[in-house]
C-alpha positions as CSV (number, residue, x, y, z in Angstrom):
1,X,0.0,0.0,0.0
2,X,1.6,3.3,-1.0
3,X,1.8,5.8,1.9
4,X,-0.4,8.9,1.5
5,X,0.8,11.1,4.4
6,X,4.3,12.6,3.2
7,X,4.5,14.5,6.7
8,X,3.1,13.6,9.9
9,X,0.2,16.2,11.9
10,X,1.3,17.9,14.9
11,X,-2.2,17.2,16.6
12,X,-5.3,15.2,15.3
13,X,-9.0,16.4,15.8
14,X,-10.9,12.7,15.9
15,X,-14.8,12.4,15.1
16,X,-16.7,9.8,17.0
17,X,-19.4,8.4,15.5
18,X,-18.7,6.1,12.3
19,X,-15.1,7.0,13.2
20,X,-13.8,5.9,16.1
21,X,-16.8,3.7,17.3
22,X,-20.4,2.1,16.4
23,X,-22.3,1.9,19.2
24,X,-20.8,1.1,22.1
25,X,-18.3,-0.7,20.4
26,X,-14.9,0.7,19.2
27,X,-14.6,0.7,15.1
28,X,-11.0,-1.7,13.8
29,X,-7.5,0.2,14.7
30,X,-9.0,2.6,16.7
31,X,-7.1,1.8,19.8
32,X,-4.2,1.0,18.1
33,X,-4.5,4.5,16.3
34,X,-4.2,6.4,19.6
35,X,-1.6,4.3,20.8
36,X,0.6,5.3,17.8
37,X,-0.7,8.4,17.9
38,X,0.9,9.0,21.6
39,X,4.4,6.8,20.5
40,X,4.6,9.8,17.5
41,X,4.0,12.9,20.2
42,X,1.3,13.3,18.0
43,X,-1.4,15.6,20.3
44,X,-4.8,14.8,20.0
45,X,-8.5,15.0,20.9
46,X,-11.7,13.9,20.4
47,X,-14.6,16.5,18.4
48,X,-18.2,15.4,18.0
49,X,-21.6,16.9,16.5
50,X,-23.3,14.3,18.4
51,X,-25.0,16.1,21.4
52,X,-27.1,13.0,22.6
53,X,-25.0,13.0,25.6
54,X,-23.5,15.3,27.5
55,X,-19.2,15.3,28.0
56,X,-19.0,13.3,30.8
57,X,-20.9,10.5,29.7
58,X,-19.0,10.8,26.5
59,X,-15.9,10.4,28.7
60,X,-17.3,7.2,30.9
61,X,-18.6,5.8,27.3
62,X,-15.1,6.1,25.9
63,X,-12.6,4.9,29.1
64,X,-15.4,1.9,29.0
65,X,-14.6,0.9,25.4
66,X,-10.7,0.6,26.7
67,X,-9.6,4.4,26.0
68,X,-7.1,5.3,28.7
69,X,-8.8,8.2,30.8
70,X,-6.0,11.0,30.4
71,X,-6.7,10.0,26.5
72,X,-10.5,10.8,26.6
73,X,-9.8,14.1,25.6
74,X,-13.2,15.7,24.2
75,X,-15.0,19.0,22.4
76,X,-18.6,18.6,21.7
77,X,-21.1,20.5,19.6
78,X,-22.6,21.2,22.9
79,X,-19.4,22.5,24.0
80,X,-19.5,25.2,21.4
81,X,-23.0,25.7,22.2
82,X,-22.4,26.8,25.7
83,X,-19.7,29.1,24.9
84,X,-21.3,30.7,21.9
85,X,-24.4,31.0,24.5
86,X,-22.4,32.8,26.9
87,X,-20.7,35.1,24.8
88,X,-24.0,35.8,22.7
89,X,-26.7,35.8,25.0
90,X,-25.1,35.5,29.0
91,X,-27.7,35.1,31.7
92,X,-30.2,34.6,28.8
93,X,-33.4,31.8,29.2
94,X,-32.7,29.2,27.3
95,X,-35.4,26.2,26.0
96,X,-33.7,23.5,25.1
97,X,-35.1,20.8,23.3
98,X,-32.2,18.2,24.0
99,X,-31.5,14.9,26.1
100,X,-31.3,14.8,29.8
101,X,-27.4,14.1,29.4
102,X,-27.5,17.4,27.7
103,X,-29.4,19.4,30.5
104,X,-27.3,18.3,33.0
105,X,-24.0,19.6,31.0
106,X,-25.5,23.0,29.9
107,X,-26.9,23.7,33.8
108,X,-23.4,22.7,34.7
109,X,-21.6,25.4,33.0
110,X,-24.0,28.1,34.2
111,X,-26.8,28.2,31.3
112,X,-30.1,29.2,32.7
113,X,-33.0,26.4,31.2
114,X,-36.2,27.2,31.4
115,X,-39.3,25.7,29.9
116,X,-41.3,29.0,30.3
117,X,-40.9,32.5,28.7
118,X,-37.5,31.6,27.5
119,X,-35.1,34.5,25.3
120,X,-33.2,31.9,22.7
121,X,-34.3,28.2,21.3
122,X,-31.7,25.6,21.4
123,X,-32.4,22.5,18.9
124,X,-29.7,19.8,20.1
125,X,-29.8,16.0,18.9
126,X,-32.7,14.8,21.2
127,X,-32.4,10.8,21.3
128,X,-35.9,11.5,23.9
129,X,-38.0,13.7,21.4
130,X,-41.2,14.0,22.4
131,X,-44.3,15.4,20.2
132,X,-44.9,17.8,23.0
133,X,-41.5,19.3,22.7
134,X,-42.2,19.8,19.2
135,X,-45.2,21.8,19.8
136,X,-43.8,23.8,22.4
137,X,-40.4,24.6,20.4
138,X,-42.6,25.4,17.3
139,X,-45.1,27.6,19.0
140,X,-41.8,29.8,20.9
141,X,-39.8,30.1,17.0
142,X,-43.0,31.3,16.0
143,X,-42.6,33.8,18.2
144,X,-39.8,35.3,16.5
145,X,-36.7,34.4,19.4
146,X,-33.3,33.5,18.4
147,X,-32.9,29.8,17.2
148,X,-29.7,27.9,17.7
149,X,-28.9,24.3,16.6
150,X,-26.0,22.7,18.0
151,X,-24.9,21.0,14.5
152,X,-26.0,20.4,10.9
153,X,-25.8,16.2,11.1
154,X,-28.5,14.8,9.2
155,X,-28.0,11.0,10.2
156,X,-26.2,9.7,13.0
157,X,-24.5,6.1,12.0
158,X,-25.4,3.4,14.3
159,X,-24.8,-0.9,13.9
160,X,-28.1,-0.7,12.9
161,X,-28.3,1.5,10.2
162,X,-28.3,5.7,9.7
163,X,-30.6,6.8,12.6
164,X,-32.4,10.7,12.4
165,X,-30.2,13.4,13.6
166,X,-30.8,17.0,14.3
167,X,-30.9,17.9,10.5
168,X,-34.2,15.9,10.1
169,X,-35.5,17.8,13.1
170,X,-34.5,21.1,11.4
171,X,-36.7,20.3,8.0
172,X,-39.8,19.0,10.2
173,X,-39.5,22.1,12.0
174,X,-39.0,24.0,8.9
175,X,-41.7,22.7,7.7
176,X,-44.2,23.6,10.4
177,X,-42.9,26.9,10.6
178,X,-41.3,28.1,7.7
179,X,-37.9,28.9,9.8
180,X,-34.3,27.1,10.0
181,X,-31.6,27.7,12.5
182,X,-30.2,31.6,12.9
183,X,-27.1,29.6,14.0
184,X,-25.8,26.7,13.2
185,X,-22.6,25.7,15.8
186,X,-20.7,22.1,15.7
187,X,-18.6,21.0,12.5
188,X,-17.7,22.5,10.0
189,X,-17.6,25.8,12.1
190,X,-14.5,26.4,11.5
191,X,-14.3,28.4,15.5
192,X,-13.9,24.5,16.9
193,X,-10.3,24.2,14.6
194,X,-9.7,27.9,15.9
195,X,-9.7,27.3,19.4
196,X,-8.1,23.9,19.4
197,X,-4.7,25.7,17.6
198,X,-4.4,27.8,20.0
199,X,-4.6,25.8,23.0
200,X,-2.3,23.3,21.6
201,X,-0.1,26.0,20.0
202,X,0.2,24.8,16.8
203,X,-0.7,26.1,13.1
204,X,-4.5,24.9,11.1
205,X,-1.9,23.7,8.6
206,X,-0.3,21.4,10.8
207,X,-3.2,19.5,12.1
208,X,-5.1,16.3,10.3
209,X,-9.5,16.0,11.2
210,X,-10.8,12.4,10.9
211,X,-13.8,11.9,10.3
212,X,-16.6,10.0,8.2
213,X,-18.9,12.7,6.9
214,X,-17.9,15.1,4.0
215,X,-20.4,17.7,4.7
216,X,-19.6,18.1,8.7
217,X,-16.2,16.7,8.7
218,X,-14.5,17.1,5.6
219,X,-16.3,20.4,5.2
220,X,-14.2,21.3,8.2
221,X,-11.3,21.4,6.2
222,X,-12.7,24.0,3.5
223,X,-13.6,26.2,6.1
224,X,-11.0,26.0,8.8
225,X,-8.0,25.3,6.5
226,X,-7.4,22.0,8.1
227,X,-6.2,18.8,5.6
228,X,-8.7,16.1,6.3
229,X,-8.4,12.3,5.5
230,X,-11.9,10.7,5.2
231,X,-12.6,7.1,6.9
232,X,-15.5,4.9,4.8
233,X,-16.1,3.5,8.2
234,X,-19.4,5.4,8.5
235,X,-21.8,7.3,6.8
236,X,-19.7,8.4,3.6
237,X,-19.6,5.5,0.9
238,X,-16.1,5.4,-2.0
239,X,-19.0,5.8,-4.5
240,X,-20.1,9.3,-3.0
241,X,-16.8,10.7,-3.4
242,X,-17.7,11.2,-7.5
243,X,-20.0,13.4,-7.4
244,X,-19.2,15.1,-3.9
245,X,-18.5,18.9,-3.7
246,X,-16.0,18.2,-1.2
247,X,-13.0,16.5,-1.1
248,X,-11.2,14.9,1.4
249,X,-7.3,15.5,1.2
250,X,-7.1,11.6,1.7
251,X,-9.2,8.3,1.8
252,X,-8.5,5.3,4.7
253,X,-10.6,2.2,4.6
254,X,-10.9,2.8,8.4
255,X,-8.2,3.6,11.2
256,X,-6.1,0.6,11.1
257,X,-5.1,1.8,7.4
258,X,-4.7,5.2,9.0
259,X,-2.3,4.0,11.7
260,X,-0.3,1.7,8.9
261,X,0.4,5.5,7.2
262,X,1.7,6.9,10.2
263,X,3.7,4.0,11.0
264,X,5.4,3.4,7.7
């Protein structure tokens, strides 16, 4: 196999879903990629548009599938969600149509939830959707408040096939009220690559994003500068890279290919 990286990333940005795991359980060489990426000095982390669940579950979800826990490093959409709350609209009522997990992590950084009178709408991936939370989210956009989505993802991969993610919820609600995010946060925004630079203090240029989607994580790439090396391990299939927009800077089978690159 010919090797496609000529120069090895200073840090990697590493999707979840379809990426690194299916379900509960991890996806082939993704172990092994974090162990070689740790040999290599490589810095990494883990950056994912799923808001289902809030950090530390993600964190207790990861150490559980054999991740070590100073290695279950992680940036959510719902991490960017907070902080573009707080520097938007502090102190503000938020409704929140989300999971519990998701509750729990916004009250714990400080965002005020309400489920009366609220200032701003938050649309998050809600894996407990409820009809009523439909009607109550519809009747306070139509209201004309500030509507915020946590991410773009239209499926979310699963071992049993591409489940609805928050960009079906966005048409249905569309749909019903003629209105789409004001904001969409999550990838490919490219704030996420931003912030991550300068804490690790290196350049955009120097750092590789792994993912499985071309329109969240590829797209990351066109919009943050970032190179990006696709894994078919999810939702993206070889035969949708003809016709694709975006490109991916390179193509892995899945992360044991990935690894094999950095090794040889």
């Amino acid at each position: 196999m010919k090797r496609q990286i000529t120069q090895l990333p200073s840090a990697v940005i590493l999707d979840m879903d379809g990426t690194f795991f299916l379900g509960d359980t991890p996806l082939p060489g993704a172990l092994e990629l974090l162990a070689c990426l740790n040999q290599n000095g490589i810095k990494f982390t883990f950056l994912t548009n799923n808001t289902s669940r809030g950090k530390q579950d993600y964190v207790s979800m990861l150490t559980q599938m054999g991740v070590r826990q100073e290695d279950a490093r992680i940036y959510t959409a719902g991490d960017a969600t907070i902080s573009y709350l707080k520097s938007n609209y502090p102190g503000k009522r938020v409704f929140l149509v989300g999971t519990q997990s998701l509750h729990s992590n916004f009250q714990q950084e400080g965002i005020v939830l309400v489920e009366k009178d609220p200032d701003v709408l938050v649309l998050g991936y809600d894996t407990e959707l409820t009809y009523q939370k439909l009607v109550e989210f519809c009747l306070y956009l139509r209201q004309g408040l500030p509507y915020v989505a946590t991410h773009p993802d239209l499926n979310c991969p699963s071992p049993i096939g591409p489940l609805p993610d928050i960009g079906s919820f966005m048409s249905l609600i569309q749909t019903s009220t003629g209105r789409m995010p004001d904001v969409v946060l999550g990838k490919p925004n490219p704030g996420i690559v931003q912030e991550l630079a300068k804490g690790w203090g290196v350049k955009v240029s120097e750092m590789l994003m792994v993912g499985d989607r071309l329109y969240t994580d590829i797209a990351l790439g066109k919009t943050a500068g970032v190179k990006t090396a696709l894994v078919l391990s999810g939702e993206t299939r070889r035969e949708d890279l003809a016709m694709a927009k975006i490109q991916p800077d390179l193509v892995f089978e899945n992360l044991t290919d990935l690894t094999w690159d950095i090794i040889n």
